[in-house]
PDB file of N, CA, C and O in Angstrom, chain B, residues numbered from 101:
ATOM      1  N   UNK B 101      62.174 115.955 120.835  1.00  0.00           N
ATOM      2  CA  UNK B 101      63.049 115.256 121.764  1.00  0.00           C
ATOM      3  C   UNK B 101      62.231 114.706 122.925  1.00  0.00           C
ATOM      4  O   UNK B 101      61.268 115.349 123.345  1.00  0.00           O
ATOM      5  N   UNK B 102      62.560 113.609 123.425  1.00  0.00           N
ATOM      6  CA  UNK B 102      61.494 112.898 124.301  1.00  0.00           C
ATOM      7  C   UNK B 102      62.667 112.335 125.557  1.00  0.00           C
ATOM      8  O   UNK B 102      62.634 111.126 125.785  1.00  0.00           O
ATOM      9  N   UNK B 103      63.700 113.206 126.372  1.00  0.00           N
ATOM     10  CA  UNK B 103      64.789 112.912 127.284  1.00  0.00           C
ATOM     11  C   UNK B 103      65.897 112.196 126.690  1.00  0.00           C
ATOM     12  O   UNK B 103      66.808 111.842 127.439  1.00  0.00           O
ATOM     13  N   UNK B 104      65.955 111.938 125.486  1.00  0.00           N
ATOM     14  CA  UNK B 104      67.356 111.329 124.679  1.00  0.00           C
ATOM     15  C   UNK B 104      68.259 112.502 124.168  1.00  0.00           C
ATOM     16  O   UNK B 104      69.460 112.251 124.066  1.00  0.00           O
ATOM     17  N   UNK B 105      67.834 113.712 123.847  1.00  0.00           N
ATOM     18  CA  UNK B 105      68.906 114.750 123.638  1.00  0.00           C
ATOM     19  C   UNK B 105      68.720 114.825 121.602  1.00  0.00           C
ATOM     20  O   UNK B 105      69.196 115.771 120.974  1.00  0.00           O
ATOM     21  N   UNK B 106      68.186 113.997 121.107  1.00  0.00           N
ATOM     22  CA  UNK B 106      67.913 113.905 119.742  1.00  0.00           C
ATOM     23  C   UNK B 106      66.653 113.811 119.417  1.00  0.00           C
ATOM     24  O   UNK B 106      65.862 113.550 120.324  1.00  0.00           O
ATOM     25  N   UNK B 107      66.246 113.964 118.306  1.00  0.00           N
ATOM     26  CA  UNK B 107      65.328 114.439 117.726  1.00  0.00           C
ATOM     27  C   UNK B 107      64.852 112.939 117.303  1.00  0.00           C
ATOM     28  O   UNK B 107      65.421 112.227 116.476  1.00  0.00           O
ATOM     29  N   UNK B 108      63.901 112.676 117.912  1.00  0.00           N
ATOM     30  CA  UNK B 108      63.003 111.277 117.225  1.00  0.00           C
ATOM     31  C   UNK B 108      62.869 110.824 115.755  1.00  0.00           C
ATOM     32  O   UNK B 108      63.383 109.770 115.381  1.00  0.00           O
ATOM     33  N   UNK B 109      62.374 111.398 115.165  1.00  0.00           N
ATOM     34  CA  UNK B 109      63.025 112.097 113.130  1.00  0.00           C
ATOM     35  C   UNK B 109      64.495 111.297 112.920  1.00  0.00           C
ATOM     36  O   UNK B 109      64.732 110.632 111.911  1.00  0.00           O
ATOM     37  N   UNK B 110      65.478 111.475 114.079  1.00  0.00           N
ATOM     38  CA  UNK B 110      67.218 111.414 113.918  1.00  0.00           C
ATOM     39  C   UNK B 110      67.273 110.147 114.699  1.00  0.00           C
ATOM     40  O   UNK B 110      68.319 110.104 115.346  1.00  0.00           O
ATOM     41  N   UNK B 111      66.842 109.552 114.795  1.00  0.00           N
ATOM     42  CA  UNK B 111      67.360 108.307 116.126  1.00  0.00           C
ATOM     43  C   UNK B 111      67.017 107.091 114.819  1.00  0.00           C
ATOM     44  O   UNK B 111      66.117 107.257 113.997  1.00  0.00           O
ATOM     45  N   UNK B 112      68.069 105.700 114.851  1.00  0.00           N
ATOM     46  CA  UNK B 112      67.626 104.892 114.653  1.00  0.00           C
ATOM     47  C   UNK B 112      66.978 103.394 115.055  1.00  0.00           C
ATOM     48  O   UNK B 112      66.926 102.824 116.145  1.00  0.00           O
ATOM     49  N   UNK B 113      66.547 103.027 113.841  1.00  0.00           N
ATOM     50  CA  UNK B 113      65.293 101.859 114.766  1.00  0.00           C
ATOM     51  C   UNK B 113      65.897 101.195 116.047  1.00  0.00           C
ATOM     52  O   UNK B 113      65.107 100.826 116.915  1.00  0.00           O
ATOM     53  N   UNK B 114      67.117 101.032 116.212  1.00  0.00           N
ATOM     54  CA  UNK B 114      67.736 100.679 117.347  1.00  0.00           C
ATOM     55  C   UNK B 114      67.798 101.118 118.579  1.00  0.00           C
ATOM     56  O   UNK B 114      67.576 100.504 119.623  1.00  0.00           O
ATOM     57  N   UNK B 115      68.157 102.377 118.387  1.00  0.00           N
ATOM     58  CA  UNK B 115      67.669 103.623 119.345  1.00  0.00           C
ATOM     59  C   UNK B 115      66.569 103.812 119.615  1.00  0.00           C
ATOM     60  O   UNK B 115      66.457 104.175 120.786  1.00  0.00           O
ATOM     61  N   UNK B 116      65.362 103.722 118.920  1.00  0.00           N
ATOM     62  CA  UNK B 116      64.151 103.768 119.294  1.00  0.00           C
ATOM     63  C   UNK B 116      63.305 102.714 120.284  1.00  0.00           C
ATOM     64  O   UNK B 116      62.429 102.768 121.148  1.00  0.00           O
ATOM     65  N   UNK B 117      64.222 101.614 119.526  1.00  0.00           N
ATOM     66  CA  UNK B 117      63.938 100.209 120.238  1.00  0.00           C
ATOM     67  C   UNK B 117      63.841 100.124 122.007  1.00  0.00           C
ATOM     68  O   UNK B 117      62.973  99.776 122.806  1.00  0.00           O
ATOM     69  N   UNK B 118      65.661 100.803 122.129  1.00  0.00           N
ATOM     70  CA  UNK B 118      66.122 101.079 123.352  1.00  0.00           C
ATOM     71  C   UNK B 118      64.947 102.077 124.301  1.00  0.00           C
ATOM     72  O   UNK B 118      64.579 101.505 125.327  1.00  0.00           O
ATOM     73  N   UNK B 119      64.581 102.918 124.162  1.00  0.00           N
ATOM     74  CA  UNK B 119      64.123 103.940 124.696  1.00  0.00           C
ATOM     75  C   UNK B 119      63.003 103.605 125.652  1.00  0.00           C
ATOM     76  O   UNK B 119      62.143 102.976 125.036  1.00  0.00           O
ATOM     77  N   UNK B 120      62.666 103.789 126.970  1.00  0.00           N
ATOM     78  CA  UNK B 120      62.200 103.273 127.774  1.00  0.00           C
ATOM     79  C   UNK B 120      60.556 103.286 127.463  1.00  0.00           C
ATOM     80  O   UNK B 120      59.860 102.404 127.967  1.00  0.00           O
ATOM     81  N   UNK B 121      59.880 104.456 126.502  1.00  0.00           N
ATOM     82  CA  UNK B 121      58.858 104.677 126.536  1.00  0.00           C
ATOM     83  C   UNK B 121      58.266 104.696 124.909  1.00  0.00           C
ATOM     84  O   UNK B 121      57.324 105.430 124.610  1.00  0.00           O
ATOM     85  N   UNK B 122      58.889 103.861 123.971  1.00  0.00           N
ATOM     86  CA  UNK B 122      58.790 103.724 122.490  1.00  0.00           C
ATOM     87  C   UNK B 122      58.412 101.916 122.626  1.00  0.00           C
ATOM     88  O   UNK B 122      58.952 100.947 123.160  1.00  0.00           O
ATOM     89  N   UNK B 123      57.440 102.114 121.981  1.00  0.00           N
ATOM     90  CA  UNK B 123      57.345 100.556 121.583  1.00  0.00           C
ATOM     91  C   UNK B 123      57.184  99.952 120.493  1.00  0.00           C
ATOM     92  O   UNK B 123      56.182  99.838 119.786  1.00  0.00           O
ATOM     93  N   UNK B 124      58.103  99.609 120.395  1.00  0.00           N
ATOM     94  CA  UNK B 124      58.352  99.000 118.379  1.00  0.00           C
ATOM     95  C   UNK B 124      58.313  97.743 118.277  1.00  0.00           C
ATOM     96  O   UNK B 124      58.519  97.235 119.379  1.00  0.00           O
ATOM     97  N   UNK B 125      58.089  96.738 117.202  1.00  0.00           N
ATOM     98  CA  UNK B 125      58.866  96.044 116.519  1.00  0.00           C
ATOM     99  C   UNK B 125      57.847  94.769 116.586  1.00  0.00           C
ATOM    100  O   UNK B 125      56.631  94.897 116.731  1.00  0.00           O
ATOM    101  N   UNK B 126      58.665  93.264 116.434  1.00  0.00           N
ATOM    102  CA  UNK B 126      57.646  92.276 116.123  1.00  0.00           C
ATOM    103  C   UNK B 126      56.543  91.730 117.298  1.00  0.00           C
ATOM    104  O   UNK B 126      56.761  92.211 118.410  1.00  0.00           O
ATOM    105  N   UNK B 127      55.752  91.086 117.240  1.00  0.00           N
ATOM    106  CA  UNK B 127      54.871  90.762 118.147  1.00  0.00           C
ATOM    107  C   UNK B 127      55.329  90.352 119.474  1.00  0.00           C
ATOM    108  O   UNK B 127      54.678  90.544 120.501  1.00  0.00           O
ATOM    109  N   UNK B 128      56.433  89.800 119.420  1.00  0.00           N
ATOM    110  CA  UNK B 128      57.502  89.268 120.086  1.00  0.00           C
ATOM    111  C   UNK B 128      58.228  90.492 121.600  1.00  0.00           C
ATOM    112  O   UNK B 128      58.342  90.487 122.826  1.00  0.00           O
ATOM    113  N   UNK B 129      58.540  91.397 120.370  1.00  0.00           N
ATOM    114  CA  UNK B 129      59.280  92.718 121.254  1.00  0.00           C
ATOM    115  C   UNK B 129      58.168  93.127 121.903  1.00  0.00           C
ATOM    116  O   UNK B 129      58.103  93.089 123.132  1.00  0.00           O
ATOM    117  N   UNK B 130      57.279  93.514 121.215  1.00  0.00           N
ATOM    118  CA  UNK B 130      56.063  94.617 121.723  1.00  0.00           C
ATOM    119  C   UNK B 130      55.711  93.808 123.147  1.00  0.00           C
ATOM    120  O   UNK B 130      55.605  94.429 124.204  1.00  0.00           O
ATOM    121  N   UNK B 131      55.536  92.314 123.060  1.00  0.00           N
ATOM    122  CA  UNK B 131      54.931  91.896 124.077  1.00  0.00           C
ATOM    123  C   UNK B 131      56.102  92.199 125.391  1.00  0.00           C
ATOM    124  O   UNK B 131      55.778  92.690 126.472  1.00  0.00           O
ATOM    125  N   UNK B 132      57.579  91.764 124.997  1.00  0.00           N
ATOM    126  CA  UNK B 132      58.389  91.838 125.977  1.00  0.00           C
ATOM    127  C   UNK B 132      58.334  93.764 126.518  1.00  0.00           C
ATOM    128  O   UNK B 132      57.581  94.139 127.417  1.00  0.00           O
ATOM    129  N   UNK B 133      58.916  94.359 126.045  1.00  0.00           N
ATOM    130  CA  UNK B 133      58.618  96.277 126.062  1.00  0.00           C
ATOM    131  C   UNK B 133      57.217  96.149 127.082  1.00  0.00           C
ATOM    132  O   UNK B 133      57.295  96.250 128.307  1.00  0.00           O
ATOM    133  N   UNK B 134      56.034  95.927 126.395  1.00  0.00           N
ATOM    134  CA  UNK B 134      55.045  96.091 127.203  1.00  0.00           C
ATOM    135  C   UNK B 134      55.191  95.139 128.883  1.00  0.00           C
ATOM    136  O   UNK B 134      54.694  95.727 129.844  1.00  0.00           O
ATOM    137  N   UNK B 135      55.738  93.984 129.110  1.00  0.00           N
ATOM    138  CA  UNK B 135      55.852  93.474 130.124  1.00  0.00           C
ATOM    139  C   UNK B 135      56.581  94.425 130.831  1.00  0.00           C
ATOM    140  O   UNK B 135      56.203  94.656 131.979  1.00  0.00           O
ATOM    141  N   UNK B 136      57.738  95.147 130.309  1.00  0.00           N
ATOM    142  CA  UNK B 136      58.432  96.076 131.124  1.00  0.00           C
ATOM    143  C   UNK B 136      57.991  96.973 132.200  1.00  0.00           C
ATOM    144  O   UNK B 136      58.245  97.096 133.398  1.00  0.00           O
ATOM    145  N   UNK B 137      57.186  97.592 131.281  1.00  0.00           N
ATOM    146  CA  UNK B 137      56.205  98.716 131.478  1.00  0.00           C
ATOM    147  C   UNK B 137      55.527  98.307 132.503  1.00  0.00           C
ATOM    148  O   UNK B 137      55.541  98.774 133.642  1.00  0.00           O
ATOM    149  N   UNK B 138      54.593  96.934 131.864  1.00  0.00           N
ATOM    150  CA  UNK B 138      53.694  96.495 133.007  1.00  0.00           C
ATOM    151  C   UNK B 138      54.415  96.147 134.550  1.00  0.00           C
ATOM    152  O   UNK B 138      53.772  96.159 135.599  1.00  0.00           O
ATOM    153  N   UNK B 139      55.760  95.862 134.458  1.00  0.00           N
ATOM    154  CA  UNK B 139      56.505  95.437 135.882  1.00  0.00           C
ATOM    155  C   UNK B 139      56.363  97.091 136.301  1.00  0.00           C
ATOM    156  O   UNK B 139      55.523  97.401 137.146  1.00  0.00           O
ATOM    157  N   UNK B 140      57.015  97.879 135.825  1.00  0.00           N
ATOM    158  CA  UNK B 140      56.783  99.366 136.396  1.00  0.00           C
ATOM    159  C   UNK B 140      55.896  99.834 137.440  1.00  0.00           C
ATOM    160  O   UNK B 140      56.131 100.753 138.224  1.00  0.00           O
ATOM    161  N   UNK B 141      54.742  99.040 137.371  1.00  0.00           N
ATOM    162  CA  UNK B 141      53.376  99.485 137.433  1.00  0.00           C
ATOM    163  C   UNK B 141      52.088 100.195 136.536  1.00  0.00           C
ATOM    164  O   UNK B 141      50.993 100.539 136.980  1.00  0.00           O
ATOM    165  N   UNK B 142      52.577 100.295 135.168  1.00  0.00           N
ATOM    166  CA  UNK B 142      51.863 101.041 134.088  1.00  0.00           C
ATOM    167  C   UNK B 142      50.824 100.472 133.690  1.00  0.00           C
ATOM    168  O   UNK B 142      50.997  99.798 132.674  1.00  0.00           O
ATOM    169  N   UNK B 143      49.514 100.487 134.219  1.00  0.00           N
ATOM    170  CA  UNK B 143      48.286  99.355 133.501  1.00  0.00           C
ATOM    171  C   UNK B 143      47.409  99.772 132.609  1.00  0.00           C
ATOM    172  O   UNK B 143      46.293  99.357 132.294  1.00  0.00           O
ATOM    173  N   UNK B 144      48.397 101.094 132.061  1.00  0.00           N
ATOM    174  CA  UNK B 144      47.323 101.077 130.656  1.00  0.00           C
ATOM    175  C   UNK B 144      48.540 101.560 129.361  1.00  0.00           C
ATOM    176  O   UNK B 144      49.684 101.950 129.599  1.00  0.00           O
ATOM    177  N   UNK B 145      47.958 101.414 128.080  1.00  0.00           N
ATOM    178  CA  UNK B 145      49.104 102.207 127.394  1.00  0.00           C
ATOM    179  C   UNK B 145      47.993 102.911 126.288  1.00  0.00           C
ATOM    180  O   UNK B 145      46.811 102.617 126.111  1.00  0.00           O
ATOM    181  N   UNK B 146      48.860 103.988 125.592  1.00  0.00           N
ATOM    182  CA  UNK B 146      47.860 104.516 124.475  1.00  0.00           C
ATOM    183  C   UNK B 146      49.055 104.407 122.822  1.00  0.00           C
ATOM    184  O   UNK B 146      50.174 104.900 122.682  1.00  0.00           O
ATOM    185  N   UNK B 147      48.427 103.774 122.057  1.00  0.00           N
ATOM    186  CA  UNK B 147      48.987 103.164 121.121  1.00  0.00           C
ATOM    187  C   UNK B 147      48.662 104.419 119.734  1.00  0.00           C
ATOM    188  O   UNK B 147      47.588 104.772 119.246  1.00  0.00           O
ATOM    189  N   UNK B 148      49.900 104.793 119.455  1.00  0.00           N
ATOM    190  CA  UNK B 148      50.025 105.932 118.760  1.00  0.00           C
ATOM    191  C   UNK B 148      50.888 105.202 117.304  1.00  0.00           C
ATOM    192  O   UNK B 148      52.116 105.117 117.298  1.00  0.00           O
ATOM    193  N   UNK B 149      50.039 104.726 116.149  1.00  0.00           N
ATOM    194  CA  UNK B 149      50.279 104.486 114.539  1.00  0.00           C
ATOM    195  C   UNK B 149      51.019 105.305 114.172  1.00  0.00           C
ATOM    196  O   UNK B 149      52.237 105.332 113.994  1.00  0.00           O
ATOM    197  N   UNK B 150      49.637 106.518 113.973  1.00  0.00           N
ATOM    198  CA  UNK B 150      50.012 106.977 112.263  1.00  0.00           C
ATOM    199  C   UNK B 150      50.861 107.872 112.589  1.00  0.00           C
ATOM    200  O   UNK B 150      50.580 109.066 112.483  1.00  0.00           O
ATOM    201  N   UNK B 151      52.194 107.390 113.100  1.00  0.00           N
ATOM    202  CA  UNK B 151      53.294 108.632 113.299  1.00  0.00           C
ATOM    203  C   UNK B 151      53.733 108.818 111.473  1.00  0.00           C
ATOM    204  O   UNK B 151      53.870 107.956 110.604  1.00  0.00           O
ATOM    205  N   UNK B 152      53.834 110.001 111.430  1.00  0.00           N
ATOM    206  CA  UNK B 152      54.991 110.100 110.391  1.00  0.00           C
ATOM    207  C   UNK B 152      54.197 109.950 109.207  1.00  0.00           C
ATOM    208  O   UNK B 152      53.073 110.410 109.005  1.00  0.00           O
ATOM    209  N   UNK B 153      55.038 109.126 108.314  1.00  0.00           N
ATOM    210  CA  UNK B 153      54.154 108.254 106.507  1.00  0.00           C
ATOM    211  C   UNK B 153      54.209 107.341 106.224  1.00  0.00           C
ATOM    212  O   UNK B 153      54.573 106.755 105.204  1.00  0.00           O
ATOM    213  N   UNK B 154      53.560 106.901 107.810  1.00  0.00           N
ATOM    214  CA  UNK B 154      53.223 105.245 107.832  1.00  0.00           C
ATOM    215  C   UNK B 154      52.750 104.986 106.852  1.00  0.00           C
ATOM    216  O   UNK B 154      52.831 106.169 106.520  1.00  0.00           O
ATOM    217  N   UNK B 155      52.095 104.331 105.626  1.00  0.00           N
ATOM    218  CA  UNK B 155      51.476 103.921 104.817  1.00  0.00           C
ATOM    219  C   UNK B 155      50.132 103.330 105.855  1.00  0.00           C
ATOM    220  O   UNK B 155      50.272 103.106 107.057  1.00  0.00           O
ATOM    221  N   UNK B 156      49.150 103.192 105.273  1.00  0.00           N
ATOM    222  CA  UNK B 156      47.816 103.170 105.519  1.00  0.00           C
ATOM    223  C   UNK B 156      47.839 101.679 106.111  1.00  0.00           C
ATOM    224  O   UNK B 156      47.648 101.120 107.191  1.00  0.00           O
ATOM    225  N   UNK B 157      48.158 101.373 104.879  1.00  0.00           N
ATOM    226  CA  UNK B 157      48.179  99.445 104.841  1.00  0.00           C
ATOM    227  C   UNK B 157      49.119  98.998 105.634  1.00  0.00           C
ATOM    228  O   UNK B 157      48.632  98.011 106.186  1.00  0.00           O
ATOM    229  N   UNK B 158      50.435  99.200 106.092  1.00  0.00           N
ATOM    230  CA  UNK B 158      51.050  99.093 107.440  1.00  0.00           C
ATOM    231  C   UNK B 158      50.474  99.217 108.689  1.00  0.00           C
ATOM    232  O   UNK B 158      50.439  98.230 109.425  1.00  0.00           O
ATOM    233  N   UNK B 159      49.770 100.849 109.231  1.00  0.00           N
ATOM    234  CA  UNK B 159      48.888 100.604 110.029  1.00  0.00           C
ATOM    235  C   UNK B 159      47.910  99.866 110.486  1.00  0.00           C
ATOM    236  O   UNK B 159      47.429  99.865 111.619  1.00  0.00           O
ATOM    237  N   UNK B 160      47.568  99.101 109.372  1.00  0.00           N
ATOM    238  CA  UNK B 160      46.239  98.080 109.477  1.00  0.00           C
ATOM    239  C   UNK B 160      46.779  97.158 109.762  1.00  0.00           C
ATOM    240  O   UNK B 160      46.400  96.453 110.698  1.00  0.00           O
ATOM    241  N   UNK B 161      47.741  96.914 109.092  1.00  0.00           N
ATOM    242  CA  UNK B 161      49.013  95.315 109.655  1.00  0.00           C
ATOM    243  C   UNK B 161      49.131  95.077 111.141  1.00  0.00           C
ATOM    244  O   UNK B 161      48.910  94.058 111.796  1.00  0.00           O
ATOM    245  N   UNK B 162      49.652  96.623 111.609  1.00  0.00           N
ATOM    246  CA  UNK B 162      50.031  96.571 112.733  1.00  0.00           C
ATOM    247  C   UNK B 162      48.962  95.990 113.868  1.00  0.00           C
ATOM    248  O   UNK B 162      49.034  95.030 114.636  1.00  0.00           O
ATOM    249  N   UNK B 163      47.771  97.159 113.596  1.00  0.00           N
ATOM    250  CA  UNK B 163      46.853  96.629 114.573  1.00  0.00           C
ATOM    251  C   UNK B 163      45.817  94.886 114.465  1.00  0.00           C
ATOM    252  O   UNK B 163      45.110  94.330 115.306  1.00  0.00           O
ATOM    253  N   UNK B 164      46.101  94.593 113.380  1.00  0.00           N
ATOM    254  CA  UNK B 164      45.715  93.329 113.038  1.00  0.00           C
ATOM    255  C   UNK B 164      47.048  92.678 113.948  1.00  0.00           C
ATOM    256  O   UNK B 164      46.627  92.504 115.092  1.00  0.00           O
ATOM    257  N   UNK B 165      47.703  92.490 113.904  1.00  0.00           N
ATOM    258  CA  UNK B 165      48.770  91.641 115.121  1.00  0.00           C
ATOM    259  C   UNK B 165      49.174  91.897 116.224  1.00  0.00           C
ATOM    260  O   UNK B 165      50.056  91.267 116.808  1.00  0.00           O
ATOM    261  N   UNK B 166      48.305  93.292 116.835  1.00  0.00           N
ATOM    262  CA  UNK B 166      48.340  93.607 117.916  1.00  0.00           C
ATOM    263  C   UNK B 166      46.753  92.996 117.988  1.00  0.00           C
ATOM    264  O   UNK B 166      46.288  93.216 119.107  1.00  0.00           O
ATOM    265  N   UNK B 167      46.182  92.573 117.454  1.00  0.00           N
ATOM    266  CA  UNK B 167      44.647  92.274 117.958  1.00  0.00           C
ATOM    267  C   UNK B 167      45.207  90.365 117.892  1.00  0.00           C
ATOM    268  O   UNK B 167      44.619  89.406 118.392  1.00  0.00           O
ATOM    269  N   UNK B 168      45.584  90.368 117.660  1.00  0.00           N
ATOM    270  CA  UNK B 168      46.210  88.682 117.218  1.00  0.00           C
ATOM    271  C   UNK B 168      46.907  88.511 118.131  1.00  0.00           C
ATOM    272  O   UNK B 168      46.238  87.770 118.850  1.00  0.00           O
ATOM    273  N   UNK B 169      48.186  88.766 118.804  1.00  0.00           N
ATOM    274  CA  UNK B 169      48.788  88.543 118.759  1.00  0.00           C
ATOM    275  C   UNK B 169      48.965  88.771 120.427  1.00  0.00           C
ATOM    276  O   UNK B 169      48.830  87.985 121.364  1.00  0.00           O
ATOM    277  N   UNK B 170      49.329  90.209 120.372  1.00  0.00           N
ATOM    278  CA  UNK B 170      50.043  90.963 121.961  1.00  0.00           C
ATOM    279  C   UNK B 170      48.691  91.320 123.236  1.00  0.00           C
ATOM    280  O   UNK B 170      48.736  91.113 124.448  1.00  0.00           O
ATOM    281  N   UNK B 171      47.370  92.014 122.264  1.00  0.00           N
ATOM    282  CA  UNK B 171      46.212  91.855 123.552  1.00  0.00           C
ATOM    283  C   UNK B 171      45.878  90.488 123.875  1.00  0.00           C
ATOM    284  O   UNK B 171      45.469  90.574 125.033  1.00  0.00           O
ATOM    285  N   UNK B 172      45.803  89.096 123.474  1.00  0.00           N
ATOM    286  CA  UNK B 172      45.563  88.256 124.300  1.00  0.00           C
ATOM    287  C   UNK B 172      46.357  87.498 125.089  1.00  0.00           C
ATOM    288  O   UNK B 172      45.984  86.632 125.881  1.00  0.00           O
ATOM    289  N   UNK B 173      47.840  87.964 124.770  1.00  0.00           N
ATOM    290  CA  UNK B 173      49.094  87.894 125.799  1.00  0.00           C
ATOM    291  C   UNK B 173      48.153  88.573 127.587  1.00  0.00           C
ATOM    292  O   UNK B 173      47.855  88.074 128.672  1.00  0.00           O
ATOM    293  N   UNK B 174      48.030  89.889 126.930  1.00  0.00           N
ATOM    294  CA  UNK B 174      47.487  90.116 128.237  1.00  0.00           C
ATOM    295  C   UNK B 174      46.362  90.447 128.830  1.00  0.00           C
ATOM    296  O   UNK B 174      46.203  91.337 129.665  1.00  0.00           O
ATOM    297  N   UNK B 175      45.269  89.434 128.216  1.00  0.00           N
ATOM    298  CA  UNK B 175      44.019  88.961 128.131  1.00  0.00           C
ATOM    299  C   UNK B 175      43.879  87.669 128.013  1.00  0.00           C
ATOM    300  O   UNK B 175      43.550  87.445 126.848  1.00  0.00           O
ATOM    301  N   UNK B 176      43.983  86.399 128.801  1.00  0.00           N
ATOM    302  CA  UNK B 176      44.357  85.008 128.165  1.00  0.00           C
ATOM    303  C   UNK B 176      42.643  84.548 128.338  1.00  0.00           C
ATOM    304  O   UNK B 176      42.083  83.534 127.921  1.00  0.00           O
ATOM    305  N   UNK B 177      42.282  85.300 128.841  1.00  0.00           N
ATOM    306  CA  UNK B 177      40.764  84.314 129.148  1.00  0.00           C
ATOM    307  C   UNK B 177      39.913  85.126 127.982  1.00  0.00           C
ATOM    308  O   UNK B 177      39.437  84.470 127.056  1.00  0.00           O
ATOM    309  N   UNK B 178      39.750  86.390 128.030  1.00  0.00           N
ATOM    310  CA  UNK B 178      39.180  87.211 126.981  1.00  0.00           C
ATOM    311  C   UNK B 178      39.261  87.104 125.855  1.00  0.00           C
ATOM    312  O   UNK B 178      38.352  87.431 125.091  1.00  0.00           O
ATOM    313  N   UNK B 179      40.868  86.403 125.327  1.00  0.00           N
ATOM    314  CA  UNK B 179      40.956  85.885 124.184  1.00  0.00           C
ATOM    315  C   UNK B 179      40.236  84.637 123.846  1.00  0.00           C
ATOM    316  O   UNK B 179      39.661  84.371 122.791  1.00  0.00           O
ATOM    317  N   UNK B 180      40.395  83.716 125.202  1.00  0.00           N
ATOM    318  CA  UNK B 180      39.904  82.583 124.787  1.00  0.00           C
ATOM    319  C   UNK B 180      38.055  82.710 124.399  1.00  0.00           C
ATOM    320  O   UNK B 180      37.497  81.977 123.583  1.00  0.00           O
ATOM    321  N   UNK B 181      37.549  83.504 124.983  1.00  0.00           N
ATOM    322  CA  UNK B 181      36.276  83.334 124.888  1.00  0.00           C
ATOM    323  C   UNK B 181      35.883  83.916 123.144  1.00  0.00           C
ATOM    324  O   UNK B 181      35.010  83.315 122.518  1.00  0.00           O
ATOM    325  N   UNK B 182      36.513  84.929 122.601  1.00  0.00           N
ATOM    326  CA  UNK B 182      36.237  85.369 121.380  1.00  0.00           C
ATOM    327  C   UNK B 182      36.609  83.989 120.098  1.00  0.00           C
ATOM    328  O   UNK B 182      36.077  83.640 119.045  1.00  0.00           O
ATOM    329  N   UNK B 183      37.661  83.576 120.811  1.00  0.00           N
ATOM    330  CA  UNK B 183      37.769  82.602 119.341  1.00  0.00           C
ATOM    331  C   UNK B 183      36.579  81.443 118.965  1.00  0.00           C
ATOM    332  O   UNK B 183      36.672  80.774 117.936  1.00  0.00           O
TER     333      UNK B 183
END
């Protein structure tokens, strides 16, 4: 339980979505969730995969479009220099 009263295991993707400190979903969400955070004041995050039975090849997905996608959202010059 992580202050929702249910068991993370029991919540669905919706619920998880919601939750102030879960960050899910398409490149899209992750970036908006993380802006949240970042308004908070939060300037770092630690990015936790292999919850559960992720499949291997999902995990790799993921961080391939978090390297694509959401760090040069908030890196615009750092990105630019690698491409």
């Amino acid at each position: 339980m992580f202050g929702t009263g249910k068991d993370p295991n029991d919540m669905s993707d919706a619920e998880l979505k919601e939750h102030p400190m879960v960050v899910v979903g398409n490149p899209d969400e992750v970036i908006r969730k993380l802006e949240q955070i970042e308004r908070a004041g939060i300037d770092q995050a630690i990015c936790f995969k292999q919850a559960g039975r992720i499949p291997h090849s999902n995990i790799m997905k993921s961080y391939e479009l978090m390297g694509r996608h959401v760090l040069p959202h908030f890196n615009p010059q750092k990105a630019a220099a690698v491409s």
